[in-house]
N, CA, C and O atoms as CSV, one atom per row, in Angstrom:
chain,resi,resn,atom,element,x,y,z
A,1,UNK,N,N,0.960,14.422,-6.854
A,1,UNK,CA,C,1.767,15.245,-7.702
A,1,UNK,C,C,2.883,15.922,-6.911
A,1,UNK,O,O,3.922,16.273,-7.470
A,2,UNK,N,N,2.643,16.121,-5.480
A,2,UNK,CA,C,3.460,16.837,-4.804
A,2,UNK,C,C,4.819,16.078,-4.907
A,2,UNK,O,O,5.903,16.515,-5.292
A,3,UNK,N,N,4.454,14.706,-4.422
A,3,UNK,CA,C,5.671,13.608,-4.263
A,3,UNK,C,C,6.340,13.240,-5.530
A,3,UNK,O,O,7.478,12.775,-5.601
A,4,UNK,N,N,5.545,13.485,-6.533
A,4,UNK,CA,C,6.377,12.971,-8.127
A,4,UNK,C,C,7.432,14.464,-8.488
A,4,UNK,O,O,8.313,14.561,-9.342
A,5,UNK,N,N,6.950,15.497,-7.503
A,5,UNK,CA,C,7.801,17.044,-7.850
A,5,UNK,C,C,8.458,16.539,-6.679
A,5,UNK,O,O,9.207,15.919,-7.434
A,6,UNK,N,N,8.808,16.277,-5.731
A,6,UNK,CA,C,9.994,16.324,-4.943
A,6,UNK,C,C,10.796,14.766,-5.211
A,6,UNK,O,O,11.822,14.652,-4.540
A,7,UNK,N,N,10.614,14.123,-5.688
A,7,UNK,CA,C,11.230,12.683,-6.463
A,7,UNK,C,C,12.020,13.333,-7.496
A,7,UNK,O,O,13.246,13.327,-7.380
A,8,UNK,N,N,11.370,13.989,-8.665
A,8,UNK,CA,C,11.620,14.538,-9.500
A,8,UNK,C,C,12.992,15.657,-9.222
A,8,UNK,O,O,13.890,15.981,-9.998
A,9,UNK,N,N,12.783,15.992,-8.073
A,9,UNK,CA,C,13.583,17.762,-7.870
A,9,UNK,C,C,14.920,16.659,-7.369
A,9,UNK,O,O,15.988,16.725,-7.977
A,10,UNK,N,N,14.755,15.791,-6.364
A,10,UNK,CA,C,16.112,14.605,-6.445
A,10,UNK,C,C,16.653,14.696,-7.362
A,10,UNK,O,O,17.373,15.660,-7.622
A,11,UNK,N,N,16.470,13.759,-8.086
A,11,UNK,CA,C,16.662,13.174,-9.555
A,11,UNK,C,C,17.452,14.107,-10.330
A,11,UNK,O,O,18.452,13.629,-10.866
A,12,UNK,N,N,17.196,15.432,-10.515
A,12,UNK,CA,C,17.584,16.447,-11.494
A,12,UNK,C,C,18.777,17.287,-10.752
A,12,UNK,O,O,19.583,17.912,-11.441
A,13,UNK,N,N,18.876,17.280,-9.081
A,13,UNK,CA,C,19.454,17.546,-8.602
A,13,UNK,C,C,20.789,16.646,-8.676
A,13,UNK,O,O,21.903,17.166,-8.604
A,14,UNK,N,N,20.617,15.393,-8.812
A,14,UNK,CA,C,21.670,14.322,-8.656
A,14,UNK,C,C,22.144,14.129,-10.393
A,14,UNK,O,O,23.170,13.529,-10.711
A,15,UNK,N,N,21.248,14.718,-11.340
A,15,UNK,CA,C,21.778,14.194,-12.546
A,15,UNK,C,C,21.127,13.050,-13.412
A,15,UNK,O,O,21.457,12.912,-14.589
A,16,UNK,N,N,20.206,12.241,-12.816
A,16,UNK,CA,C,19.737,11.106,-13.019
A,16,UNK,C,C,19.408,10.880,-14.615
A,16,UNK,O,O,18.327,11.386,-14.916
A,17,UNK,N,N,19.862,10.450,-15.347
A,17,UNK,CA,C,19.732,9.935,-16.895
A,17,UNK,C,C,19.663,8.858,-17.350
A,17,UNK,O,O,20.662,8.160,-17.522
A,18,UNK,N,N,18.451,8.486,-17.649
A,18,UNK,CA,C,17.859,7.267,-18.572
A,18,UNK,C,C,18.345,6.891,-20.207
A,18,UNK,O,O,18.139,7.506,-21.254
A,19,UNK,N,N,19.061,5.639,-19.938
A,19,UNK,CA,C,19.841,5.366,-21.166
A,19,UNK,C,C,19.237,4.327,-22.295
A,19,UNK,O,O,19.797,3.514,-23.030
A,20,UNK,N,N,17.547,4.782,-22.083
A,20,UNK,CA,C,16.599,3.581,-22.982
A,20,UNK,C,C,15.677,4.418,-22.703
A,20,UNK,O,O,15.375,4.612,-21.525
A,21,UNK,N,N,14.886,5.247,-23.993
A,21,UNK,CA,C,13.551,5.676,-23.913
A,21,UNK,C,C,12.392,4.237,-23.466
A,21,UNK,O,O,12.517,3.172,-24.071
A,22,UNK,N,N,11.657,4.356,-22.713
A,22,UNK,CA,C,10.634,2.957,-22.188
A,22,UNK,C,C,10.198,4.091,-20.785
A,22,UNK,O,O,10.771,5.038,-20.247
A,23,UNK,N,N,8.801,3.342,-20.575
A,23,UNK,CA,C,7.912,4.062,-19.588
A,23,UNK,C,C,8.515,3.513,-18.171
A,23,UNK,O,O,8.575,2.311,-17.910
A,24,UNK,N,N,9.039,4.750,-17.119
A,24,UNK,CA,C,9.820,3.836,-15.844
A,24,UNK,C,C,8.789,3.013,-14.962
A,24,UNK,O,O,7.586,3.245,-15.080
A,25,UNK,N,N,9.193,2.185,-14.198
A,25,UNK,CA,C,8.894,1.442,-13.707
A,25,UNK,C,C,9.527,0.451,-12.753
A,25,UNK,O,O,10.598,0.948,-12.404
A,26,UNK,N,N,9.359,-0.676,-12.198
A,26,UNK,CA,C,10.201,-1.592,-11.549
A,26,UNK,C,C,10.736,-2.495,-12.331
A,26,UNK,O,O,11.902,-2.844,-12.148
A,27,UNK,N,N,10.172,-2.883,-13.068
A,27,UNK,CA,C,10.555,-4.171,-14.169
A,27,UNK,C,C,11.365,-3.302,-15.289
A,27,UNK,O,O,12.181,-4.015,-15.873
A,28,UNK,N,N,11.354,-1.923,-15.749
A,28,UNK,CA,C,12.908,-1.387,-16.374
A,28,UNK,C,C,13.625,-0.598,-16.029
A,28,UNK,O,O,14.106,0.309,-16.708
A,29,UNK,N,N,13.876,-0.938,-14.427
A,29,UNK,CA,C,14.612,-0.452,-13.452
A,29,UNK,C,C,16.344,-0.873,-14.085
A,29,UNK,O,O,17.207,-0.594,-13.253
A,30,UNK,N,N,16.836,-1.426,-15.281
A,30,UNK,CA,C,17.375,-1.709,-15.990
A,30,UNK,C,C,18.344,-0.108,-16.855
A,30,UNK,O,O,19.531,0.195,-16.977
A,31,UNK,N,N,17.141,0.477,-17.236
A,31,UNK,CA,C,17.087,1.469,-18.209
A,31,UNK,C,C,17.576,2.639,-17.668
A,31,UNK,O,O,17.345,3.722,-18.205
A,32,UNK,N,N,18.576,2.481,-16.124
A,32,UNK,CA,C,19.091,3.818,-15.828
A,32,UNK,C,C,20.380,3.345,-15.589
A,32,UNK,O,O,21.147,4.293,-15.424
A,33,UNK,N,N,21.156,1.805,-15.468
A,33,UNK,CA,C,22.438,1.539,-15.776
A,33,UNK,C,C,23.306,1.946,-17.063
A,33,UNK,O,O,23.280,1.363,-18.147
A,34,UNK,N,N,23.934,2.852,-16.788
A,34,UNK,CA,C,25.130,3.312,-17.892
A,34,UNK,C,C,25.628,1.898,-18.732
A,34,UNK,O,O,26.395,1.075,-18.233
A,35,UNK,N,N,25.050,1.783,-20.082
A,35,UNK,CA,C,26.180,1.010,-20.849
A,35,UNK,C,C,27.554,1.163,-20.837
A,35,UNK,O,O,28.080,0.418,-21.663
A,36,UNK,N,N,28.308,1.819,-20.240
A,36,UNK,CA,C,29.460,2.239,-20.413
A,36,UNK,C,C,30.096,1.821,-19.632
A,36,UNK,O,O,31.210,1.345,-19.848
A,37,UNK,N,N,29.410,1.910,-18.247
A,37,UNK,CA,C,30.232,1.252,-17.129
A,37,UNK,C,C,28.893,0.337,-16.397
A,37,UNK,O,O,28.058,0.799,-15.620
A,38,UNK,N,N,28.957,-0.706,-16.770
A,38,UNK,CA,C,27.695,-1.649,-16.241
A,38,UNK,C,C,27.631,-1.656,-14.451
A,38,UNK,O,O,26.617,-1.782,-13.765
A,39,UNK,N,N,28.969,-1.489,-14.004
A,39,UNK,CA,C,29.161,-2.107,-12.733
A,39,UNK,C,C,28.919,-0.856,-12.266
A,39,UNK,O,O,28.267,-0.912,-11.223
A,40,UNK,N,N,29.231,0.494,-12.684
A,40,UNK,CA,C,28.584,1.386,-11.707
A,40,UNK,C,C,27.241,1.743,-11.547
A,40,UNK,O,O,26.686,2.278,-12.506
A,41,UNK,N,N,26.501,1.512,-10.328
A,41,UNK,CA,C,25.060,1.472,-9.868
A,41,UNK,C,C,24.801,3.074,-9.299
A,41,UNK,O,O,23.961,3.444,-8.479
A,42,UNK,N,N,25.504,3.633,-9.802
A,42,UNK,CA,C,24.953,5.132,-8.755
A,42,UNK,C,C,23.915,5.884,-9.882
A,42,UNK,O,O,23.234,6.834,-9.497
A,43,UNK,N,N,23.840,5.467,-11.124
A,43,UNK,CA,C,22.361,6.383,-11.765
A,43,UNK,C,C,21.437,5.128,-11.034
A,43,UNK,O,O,20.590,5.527,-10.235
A,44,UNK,N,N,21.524,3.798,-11.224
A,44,UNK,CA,C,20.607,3.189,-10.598
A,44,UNK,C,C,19.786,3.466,-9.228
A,44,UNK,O,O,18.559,3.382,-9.167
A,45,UNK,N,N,20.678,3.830,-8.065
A,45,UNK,CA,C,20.391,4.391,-6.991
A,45,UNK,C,C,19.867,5.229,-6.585
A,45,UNK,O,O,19.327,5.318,-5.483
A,46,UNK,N,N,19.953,6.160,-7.595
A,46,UNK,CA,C,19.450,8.057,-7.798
A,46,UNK,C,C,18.049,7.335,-7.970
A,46,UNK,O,O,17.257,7.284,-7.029
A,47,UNK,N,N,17.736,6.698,-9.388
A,47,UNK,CA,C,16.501,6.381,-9.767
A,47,UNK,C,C,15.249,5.931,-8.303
A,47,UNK,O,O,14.161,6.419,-7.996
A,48,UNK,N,N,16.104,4.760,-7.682
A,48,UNK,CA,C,15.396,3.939,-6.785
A,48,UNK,C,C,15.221,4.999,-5.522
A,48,UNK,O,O,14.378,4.880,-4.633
A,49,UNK,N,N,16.187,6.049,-5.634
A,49,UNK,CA,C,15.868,6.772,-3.805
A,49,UNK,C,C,14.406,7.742,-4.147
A,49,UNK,O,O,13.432,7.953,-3.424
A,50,UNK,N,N,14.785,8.328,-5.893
A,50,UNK,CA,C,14.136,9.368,-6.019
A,50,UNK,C,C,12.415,8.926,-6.591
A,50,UNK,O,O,11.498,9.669,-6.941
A,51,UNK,N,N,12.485,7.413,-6.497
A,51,UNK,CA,C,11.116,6.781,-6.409
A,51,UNK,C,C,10.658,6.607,-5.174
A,51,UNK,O,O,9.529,6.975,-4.848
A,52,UNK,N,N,11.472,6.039,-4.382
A,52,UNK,CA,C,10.767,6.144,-2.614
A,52,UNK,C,C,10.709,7.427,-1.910
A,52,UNK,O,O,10.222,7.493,-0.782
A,53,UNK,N,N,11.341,8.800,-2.727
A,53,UNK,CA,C,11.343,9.953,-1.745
A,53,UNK,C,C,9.258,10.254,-1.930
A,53,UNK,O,O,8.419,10.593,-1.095
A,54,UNK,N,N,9.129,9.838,-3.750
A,54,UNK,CA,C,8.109,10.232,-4.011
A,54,UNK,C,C,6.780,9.474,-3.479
A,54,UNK,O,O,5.791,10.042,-3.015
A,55,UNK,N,N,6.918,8.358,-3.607
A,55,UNK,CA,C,6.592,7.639,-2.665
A,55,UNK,C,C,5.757,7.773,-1.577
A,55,UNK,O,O,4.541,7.602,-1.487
A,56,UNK,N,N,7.023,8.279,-0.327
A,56,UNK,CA,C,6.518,8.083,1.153
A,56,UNK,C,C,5.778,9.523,1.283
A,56,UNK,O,O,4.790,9.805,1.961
A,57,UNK,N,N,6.697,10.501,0.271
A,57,UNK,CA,C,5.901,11.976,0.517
A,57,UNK,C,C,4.652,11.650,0.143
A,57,UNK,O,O,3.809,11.940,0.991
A,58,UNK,N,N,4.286,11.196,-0.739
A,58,UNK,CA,C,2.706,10.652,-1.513
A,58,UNK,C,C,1.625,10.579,-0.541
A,58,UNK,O,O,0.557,11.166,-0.369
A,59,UNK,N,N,2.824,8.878,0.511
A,59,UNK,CA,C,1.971,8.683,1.335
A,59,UNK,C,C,1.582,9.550,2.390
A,59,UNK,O,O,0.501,9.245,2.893
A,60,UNK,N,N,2.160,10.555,2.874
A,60,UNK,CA,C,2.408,10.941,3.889
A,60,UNK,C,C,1.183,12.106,4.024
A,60,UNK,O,O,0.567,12.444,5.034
A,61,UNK,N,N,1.055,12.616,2.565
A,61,UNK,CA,C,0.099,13.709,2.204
A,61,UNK,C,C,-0.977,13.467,2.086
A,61,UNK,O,O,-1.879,14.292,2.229
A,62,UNK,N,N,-1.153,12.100,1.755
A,62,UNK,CA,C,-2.620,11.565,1.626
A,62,UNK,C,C,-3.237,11.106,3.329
A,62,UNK,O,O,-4.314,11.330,3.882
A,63,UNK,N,N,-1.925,10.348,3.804
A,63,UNK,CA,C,-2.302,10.469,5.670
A,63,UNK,C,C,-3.155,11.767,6.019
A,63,UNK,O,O,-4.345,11.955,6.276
A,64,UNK,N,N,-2.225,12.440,5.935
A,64,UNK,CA,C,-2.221,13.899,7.096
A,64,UNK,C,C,-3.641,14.579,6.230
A,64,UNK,O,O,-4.675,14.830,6.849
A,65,UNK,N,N,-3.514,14.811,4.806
A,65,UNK,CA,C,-4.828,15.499,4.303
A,65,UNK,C,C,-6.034,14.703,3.841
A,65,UNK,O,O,-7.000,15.310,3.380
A,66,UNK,N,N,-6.036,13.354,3.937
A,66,UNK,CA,C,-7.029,12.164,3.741
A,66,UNK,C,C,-7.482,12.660,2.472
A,66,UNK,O,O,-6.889,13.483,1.776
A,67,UNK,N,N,-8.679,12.048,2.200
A,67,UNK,CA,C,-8.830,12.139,0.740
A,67,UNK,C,C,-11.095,11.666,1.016
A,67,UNK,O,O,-11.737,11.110,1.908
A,68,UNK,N,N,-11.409,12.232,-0.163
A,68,UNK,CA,C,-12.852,12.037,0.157
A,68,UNK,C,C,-13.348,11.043,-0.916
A,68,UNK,O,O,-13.220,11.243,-2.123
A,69,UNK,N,N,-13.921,9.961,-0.369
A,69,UNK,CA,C,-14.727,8.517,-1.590
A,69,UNK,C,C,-15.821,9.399,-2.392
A,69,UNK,O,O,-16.613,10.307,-2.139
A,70,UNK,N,N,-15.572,8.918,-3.075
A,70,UNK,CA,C,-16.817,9.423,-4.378
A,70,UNK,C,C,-17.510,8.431,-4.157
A,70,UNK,O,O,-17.214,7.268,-3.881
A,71,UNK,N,N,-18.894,9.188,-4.355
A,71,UNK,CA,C,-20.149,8.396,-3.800
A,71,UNK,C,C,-20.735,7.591,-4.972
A,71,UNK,O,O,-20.938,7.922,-6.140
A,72,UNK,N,N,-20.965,6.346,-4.267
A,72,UNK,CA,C,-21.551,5.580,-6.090
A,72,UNK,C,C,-22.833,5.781,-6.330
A,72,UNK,O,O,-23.763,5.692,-5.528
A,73,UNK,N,N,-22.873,6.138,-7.788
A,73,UNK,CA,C,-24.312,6.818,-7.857
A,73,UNK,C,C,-25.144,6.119,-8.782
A,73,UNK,O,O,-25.932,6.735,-9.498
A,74,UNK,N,N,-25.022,4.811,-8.821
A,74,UNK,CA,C,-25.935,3.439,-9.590
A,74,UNK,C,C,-26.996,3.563,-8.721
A,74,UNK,O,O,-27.009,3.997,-7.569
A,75,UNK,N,N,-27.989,3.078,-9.491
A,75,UNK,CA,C,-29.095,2.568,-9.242
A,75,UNK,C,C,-29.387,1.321,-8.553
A,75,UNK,O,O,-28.925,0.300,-9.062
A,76,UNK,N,N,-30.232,1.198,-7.236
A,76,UNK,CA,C,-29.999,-0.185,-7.385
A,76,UNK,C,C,-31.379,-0.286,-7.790
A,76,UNK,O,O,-32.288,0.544,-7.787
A,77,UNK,N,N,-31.307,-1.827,-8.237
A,77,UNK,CA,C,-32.493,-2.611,-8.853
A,77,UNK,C,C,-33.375,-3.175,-7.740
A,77,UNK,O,O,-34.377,-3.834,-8.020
C-alpha cells in the first residue's frame, strides 16, 4: 500500500488522466493516450513511471521488512 501511495502521489502530481473508465493494467496501458493528440505519449509515460515507482518501492519494503508465511493448518491424512 505504501508503494501504490507514492505511485499514486506521482501521478496526481504530474496530472495523470485516464481517457477510458477500464481496470489499469498492462494490456490497457492504451487507456491513458489522449484521443486528441494520439502522438503525444507524456500521459502514457506518467502512467508507466508512476507504476514502476510503485513497484520497486513495493519491492523494496517487502526486502528490508520481509514478510511472515502463514502456517498451513490442514490436516494431514
Amino acid at each position: 500500500m505504501i508503494g501504490g501511495f507514492f505511485g499514486g502521489l506521482y501521478a496526481g502530481f504530474k496530472g495523470l488522466k485516464a481517457y477510458v473508465f477500464m481496470t489499469p493494467g498492462l494490456i490497457t496501458l492504451p487507456m491513458w493516450i489522449n484521443p486528441s493528440y494520439p502522438n503525444n505519449f507524456y500521459n502514457l509515460w506518467t502512467a508507466i513511471i508512476s507504476m514502476v515507482i510503485a513497484s520497486i518501492i513495493s519491492f523494496f519494503i517487502t526486502l528490508f521488512l520481509g514478510f511472515d508465511d502463514i502456517p498451513n493448518k490442514r490436516n494431514k491424512v
